[in-house]
C-alpha positions as CSV (number, residue, x, y, z in Angstrom):
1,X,30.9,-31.6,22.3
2,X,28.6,-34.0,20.4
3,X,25.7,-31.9,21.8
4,X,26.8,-28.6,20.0
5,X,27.3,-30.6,16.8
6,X,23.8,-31.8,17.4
7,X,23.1,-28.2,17.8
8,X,25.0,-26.5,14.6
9,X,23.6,-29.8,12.3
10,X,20.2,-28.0,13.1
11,X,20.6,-24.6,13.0
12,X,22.9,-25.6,9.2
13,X,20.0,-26.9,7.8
14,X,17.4,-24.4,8.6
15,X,18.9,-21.4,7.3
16,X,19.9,-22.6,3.6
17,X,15.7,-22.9,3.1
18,X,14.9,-20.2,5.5
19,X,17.3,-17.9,3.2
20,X,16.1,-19.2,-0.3
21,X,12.4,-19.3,1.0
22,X,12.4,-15.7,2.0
23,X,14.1,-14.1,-1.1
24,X,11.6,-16.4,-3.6
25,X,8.2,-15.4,-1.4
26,X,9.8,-11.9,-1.7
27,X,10.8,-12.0,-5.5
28,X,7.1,-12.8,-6.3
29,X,5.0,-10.9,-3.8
30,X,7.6,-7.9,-5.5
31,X,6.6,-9.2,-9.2
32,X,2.6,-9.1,-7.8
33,X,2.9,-5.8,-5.4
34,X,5.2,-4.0,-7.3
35,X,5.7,-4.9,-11.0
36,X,2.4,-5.5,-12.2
37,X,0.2,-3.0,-10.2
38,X,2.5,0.0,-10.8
39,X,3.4,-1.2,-14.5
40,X,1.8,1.9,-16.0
41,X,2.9,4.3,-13.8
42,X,6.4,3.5,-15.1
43,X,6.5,2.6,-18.5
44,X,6.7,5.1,-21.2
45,X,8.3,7.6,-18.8
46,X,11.8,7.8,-19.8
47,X,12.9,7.0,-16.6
48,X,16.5,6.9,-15.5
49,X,18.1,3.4,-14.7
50,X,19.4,4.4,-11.4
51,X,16.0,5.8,-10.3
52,X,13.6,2.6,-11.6
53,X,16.5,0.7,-9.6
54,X,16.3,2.9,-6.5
55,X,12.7,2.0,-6.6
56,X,12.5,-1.5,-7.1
57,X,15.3,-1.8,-4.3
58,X,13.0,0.1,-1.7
59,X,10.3,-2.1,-3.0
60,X,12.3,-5.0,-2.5
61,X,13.3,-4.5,1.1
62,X,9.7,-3.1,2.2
63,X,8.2,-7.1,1.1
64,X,10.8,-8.6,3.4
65,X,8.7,-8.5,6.6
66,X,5.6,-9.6,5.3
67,X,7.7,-13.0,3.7
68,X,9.6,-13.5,7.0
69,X,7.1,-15.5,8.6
70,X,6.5,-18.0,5.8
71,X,10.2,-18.4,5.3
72,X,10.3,-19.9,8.9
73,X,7.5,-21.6,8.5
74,X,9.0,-23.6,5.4
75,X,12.5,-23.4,6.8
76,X,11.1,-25.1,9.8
77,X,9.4,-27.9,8.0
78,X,12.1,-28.4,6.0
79,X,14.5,-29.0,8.7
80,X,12.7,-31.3,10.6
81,X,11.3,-33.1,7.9
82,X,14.8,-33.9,6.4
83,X,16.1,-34.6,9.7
84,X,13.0,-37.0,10.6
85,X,13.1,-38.5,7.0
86,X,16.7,-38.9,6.9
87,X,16.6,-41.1,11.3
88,X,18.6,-37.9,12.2
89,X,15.9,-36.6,14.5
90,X,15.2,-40.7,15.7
91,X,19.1,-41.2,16.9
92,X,19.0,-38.1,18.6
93,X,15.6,-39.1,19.9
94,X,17.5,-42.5,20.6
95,X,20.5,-41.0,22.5
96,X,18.3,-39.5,24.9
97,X,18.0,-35.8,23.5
98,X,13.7,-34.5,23.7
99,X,12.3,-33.0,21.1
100,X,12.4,-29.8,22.7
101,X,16.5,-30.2,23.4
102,X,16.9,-30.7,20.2
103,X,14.8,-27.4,18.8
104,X,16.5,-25.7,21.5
105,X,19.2,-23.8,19.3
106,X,16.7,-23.0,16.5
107,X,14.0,-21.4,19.3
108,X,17.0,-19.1,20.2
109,X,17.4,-18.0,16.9
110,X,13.8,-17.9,16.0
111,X,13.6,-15.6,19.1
112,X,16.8,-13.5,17.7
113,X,14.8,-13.2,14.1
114,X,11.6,-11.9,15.8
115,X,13.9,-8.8,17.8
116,X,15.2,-8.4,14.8
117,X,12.5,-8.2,13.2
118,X,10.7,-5.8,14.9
119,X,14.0,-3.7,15.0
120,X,13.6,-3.6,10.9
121,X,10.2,-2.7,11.1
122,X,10.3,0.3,13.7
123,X,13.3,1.8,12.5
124,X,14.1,0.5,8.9
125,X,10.8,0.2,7.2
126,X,9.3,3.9,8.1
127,X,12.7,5.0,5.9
128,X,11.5,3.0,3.2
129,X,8.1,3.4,3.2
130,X,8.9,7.2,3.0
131,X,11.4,7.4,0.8
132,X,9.6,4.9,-1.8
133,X,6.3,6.6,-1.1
134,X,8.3,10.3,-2.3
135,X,10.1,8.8,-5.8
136,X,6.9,6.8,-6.5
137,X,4.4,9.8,-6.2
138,X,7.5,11.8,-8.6
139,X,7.4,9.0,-11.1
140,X,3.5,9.4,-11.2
141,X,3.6,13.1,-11.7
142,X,6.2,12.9,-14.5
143,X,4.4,13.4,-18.1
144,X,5.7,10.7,-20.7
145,X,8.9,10.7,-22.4
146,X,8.0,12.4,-25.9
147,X,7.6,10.1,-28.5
148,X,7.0,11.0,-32.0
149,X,5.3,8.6,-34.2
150,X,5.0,8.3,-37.8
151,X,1.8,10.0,-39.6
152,X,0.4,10.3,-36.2
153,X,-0.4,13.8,-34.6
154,X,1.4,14.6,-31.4
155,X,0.6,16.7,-29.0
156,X,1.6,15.9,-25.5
157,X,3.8,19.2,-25.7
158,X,2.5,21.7,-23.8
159,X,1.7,24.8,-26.6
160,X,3.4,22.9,-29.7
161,X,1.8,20.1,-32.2
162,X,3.8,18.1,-34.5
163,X,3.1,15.9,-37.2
164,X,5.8,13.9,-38.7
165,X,5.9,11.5,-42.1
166,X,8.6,9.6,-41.7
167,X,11.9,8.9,-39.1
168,X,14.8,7.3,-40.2
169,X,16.4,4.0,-38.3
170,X,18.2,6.2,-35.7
171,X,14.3,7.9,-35.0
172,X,16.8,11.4,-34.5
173,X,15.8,12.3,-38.5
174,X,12.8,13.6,-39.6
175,X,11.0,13.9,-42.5
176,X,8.4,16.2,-44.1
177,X,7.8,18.2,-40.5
178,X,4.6,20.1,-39.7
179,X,5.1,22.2,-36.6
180,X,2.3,24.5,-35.2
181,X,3.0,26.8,-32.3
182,X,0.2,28.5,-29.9
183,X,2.5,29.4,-27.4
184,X,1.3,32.6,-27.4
185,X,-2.2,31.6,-26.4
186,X,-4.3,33.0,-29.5
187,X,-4.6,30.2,-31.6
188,X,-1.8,28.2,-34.3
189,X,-0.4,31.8,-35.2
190,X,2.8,30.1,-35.9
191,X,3.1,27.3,-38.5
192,X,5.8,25.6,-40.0
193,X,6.6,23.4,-42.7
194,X,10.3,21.9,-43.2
195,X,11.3,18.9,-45.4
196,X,13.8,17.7,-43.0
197,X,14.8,17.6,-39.2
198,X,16.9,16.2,-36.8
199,X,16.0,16.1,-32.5
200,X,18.8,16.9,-30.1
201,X,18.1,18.0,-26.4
202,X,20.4,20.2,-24.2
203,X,22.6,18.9,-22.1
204,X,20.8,19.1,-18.5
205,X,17.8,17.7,-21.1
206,X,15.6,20.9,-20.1
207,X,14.9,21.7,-24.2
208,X,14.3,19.8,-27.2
209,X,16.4,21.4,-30.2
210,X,14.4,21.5,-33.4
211,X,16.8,21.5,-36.5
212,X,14.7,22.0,-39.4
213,X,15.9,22.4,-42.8
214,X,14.3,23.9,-46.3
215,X,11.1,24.8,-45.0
216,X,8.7,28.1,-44.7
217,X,7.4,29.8,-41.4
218,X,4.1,31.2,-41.2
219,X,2.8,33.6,-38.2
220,X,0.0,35.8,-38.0
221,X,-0.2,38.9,-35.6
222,X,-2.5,40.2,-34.5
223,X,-2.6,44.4,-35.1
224,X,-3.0,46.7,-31.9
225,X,-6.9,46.7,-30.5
226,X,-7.4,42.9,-32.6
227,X,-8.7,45.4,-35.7
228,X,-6.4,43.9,-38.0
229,X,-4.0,40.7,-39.1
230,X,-0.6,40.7,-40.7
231,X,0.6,37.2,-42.2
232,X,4.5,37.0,-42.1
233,X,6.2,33.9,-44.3
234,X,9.4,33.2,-43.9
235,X,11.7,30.5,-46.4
236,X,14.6,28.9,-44.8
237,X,17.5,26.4,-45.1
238,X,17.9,26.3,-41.5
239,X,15.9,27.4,-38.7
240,X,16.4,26.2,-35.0
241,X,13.4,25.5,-32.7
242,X,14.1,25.7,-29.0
243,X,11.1,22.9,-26.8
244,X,11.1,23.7,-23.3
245,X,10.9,20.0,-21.8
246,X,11.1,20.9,-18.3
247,X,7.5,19.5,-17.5
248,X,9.0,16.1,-19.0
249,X,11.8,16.1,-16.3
250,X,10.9,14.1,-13.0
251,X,11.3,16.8,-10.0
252,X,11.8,15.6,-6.4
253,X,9.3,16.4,-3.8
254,X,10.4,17.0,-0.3
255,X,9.6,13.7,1.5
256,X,8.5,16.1,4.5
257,X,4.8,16.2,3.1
258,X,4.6,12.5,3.4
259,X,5.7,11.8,6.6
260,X,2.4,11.9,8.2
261,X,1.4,9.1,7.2
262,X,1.4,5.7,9.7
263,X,3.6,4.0,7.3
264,X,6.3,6.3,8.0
265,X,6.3,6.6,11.5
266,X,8.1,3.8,14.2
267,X,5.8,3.4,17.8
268,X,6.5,6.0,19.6
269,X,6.1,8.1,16.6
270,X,2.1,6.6,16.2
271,X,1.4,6.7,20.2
272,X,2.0,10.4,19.9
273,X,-0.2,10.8,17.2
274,X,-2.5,8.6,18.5
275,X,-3.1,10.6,21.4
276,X,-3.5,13.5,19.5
277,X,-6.1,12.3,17.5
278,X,-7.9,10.8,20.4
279,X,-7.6,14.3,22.2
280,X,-9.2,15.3,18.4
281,X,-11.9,13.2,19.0
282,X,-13.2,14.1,22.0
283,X,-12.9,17.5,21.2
284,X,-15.5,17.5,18.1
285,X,-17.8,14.8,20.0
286,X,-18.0,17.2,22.8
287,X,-19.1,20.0,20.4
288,X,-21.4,17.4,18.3
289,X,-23.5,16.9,22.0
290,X,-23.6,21.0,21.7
291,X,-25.0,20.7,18.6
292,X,-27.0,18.2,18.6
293,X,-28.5,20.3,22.2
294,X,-29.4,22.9,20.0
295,X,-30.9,21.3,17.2
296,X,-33.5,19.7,19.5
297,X,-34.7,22.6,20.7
298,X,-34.8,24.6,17.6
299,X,-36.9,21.4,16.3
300,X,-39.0,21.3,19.1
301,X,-39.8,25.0,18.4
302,X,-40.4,24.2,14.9
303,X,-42.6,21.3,15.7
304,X,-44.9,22.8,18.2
305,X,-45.8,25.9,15.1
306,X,-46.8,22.2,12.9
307,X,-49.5,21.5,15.8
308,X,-51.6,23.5,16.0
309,X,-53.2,22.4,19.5
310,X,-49.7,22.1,21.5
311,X,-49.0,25.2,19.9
312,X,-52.2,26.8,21.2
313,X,-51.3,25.8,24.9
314,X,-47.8,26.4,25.3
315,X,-47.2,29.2,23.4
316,X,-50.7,31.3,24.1
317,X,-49.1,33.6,26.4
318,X,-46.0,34.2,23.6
319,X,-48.7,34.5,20.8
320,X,-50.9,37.4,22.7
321,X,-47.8,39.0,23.0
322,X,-46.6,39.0,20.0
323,X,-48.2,40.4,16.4
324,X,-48.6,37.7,13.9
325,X,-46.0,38.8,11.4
326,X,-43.5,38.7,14.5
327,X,-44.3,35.3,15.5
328,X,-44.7,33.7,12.2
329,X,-40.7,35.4,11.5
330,X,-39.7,33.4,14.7
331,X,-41.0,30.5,13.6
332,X,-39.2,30.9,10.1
333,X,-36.3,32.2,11.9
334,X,-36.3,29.0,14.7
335,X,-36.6,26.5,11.1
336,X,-33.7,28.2,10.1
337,X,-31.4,27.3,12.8
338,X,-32.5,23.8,12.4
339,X,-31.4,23.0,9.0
340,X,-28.3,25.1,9.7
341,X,-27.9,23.2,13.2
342,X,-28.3,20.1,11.5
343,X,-25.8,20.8,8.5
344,X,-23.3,21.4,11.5
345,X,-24.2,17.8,13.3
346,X,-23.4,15.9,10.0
347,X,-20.1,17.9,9.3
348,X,-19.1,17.2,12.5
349,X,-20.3,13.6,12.7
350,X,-17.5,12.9,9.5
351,X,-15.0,15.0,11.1
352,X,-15.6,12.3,13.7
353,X,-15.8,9.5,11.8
354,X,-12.3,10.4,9.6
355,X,-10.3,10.7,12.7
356,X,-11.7,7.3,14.0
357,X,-10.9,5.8,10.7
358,X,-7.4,7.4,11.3
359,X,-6.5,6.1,14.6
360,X,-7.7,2.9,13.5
361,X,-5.6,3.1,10.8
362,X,-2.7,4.1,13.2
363,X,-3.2,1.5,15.9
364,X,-3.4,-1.2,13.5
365,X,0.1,-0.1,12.0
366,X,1.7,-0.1,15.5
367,X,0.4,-3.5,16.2
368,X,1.3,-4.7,12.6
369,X,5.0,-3.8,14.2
370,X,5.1,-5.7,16.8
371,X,2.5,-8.9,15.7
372,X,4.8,-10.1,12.7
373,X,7.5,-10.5,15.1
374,X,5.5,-13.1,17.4
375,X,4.2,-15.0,14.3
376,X,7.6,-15.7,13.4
377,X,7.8,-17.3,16.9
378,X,4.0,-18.9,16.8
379,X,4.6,-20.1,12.8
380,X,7.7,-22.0,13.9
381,X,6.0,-24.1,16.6
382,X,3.9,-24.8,13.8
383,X,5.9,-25.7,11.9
384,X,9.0,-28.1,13.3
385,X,6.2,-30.3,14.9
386,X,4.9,-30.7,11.3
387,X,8.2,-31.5,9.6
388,X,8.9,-33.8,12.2
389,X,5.5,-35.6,11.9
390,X,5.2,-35.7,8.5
391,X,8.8,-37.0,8.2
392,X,9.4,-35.6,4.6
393,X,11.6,-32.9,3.1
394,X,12.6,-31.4,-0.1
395,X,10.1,-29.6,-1.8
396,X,7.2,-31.3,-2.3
397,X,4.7,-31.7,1.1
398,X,6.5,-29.1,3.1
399,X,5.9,-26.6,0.8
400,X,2.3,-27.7,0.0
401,X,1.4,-27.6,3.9
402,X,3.7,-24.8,4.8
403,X,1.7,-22.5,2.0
404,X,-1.6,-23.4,3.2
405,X,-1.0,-22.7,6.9
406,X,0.2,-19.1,5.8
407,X,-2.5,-18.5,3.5
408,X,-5.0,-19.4,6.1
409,X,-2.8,-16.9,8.5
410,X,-2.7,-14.3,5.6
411,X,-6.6,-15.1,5.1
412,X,-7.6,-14.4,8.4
413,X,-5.0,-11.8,9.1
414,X,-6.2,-9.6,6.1
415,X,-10.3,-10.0,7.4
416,X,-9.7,-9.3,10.7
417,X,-7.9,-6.0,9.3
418,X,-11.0,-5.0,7.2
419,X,-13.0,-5.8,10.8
420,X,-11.3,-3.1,12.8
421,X,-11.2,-0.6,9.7
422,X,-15.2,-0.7,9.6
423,X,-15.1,-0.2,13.4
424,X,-16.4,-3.5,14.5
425,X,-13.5,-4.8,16.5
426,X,-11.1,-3.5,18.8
427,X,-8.1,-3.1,16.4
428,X,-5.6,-4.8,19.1
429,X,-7.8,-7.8,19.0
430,X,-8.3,-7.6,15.3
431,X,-4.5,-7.8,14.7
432,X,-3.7,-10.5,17.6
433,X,-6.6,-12.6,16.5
434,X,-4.7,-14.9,14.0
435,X,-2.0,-15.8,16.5
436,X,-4.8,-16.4,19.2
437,X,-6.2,-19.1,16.6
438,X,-2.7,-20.7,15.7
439,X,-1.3,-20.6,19.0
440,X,-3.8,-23.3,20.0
441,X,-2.6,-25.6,16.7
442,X,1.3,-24.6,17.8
443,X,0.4,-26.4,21.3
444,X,-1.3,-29.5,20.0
445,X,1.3,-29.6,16.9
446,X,4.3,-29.6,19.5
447,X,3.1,-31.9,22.1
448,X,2.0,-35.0,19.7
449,X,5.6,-34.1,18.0
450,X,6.8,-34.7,21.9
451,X,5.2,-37.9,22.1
452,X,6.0,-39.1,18.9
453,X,2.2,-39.2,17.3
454,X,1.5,-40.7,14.2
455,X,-1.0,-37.8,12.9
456,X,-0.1,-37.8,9.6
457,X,1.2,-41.2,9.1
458,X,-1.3,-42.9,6.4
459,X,0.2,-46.6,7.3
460,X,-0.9,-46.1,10.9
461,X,-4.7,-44.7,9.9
462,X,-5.0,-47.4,7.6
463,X,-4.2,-50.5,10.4
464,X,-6.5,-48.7,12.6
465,X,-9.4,-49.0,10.2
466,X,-8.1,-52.2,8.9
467,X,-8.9,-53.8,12.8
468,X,-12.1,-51.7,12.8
469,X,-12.9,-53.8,9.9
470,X,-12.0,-57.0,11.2
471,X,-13.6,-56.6,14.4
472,X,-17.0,-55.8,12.6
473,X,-16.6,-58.9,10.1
């Protein structure tokens, strides 16, 4: 009984930081990722609420792997170091219980979080990816929302140019209203002067009405065969101008066309394509040793007409044989094939060298999948040794050491990436490579924990070298 209080006291104060660790990391790699790099592909678009929402949310949940790790991490040190600071983890140590006993319940739900984690990222995070990918690519292809500025020509209206003096407070009133139309594709032929107006748009917002008051209308046609012009005015009180807006309006794009790429797709999904592209592969390396077999002996051809005396010797017979203008057109002929043999061997040396860079690309997101779930597992052997060692909670040295360990892990995680991408590792070792260097620390971390090491105690460093000291004096 007193052993599963033991137990739910740990696992009660791990996940209140673990929880407010993960949605802070996540809140500000969302303000870095998100707001700031795609800040101008969203403003000045007249975007809808529910859709700037739709994407932030996508946004939002697509961070939460990447922060999951360093939640546990901080979560980890947290909990031990409050428990250590506090003689928790020293009475239990006291009442027989072993370090490892004691992180027993917490390694079970470490071990939950990492399945779950992977779950999320083969089954949850393709959906987002592709339907975030889709609504971001629509908000990038959507043209500004109009706006109409005072004394300042506008035309980002496809075929129409206003100018306009003043707005009122409401900016749906205008005043003194140039308006010149080429929608016709001949030049301003239609002009337009009104002293007043007021902007409405249709109700599905496909047209801007134009309601422009005591003005004149100018257009000039253009007679049959372009021989002649005719200028037509026309004075109104009213006159209604109909602004197709449909351009302005943000159209969906089938998410179909994006689903190709490794983002989207769960393992299975990038093993099949994998295989593909490594049947691709083999297929245009096969015919680059064709090509390259017939570009050496087209150049060897080539070669022996620049030398004259290997020329002489192998080809004698073929040169009796042949009249000069016939052998010199072989010759030309056999050059020929060389540069066109040679164009052929450097297309298919980057059709090549894109389909490597795409199954890198591929095997790096299907190990991406599965890696994040064991640094979860690695990160928290990290750090529940640490908390306990350092014996200090809150939010002062836990979160100084806990953010160092996972930038160094984000450091090395991100160069080892760039490694495989320019071909120079093996892209499973490149995305296991991290782990391989923390999983070392984890094992040395844990078993001075075990025993109870002073490692980070400054009181005990400081006796040492105060009898090093003393023995020298």
């Amino acid at each position: 009984m007193i052993l599963k209080r033991l137990h739910s006291l740990s696992v009660r104060s791990f996940l209140p930081p673990f929880f407010i660790t993960l949605f802070v990391s996540v809140f500000l790699f969302f303000l870095v990722q998100i707001v700031i790099t795609y800040l101008d592909d969203l403003l000045g678009k007249g975007l809808k609420l529910v859709d700037l929402l739709t994407l932030f949310a996508y946004a939002f949940i697509a961070i939460i792997p990447q922060c999951i790790p360093l939640a546990v991490l901080l979560a980890s040190i947290m909990c031990f170091g409050n428990m250590a600071e506090s003689y928790e983890l020293a009475a239990m140590k006291s009442s027989g219980l072993s370090l490892f006993r004691i992180m027993r319940p917490l390694v079970v739900l470490i071990l939950l979080l990492a399945g779950l984690t992977f779950l999320f990222n083969n089954f949850v995070l393709p959906v987002v990816h592709l339907k975030s990918t889709a609504l971001l690519y629509d908000i990038r292809q959507k043209k500004p929302a109009v706006n109409i500025k005072e004394g300042i020509f506008y035309s980002g209206i496809d075929n129409f140019g206003l100018l306009v003096a003043k707005k009122s407070a409401n900016k749906d009133t205008l005043k003194e209203i140039f308006m010149y139309d080429h929608s016709q594709h001949m030049g301003n032929t239609v002009q337009i002067y009104a002293r007043t107006g007021r902007i409405t748009t249709t109700a599905d917002t496909s047209a801007m009405i134009l309601t422009l008051r005591e003005g004149n209308r100018y257009e000039m046609a253009y007679n049959s065969g372009m021989q002649g012009r005719t200028l037509t005015h026309l004075s109104f009180r009213q006159l209604q101008v109909n602004i197709p807006l449909e351009d302005f309006k943000m159209k969906r794009t089938n998410e179909d066309l994006f689903k190709g790429n490794e983002e989207m797709m769960n393992v299975w999904q990038l093993d099949s394509v994998a295989d593909s592209t490594r049947l691709v592969i083999a297929k245009k390396v096969s015919n680059l040793d064709l090509q390259t077999g017939a570009l050496f002996y087209s150049r060897t051809f080539a070669t022996m007409n620049r030398q004259p005396g290997l020329k002489a010797v192998l080809l004698k017979p073929f040169m009796a044989a042949l009249p000069p203008k016939l052998f010199n057109a072989t010759v030309d002929n056999a050059l020929n094939i060389a540069r066109t043999n040679a164009g052929n061997i450097e297309s298919l040396k980057q059709g090549v060298l894109s389909e490597q860079d795409a199954l890198s690309r591929l095997m790096i997101e299907w190990h991406k999948k599965v890696v994040i779930s064991f640094a979860c597992i690695v990160l928290f052997f990290i750090g529940a040794p640490l908390g306990s060692i350092i014996r200090k909670g809150g939010l002062g040295m836990p979160v100084i050491v806990s953010v160092l360990f996972f930038l160094a892990y984000y450091i090395l995680t991100e160069m080892y990436m760039n490694l495989a991408l320019e071909h120079k590792m093996n892209e499973g070792l490149a995305m296991w490579m991290p782990l391989v260097i923390f999983l070392p620390i984890s094992i040395f971390l844990t078993s001075r924990a075990a025993n109870d090491s002073a490692l980070f105690d400054l009181t005990f460093y400081y006796n040492l070298f105060g009898k090093i000291f003393k023995k020298q004096a």
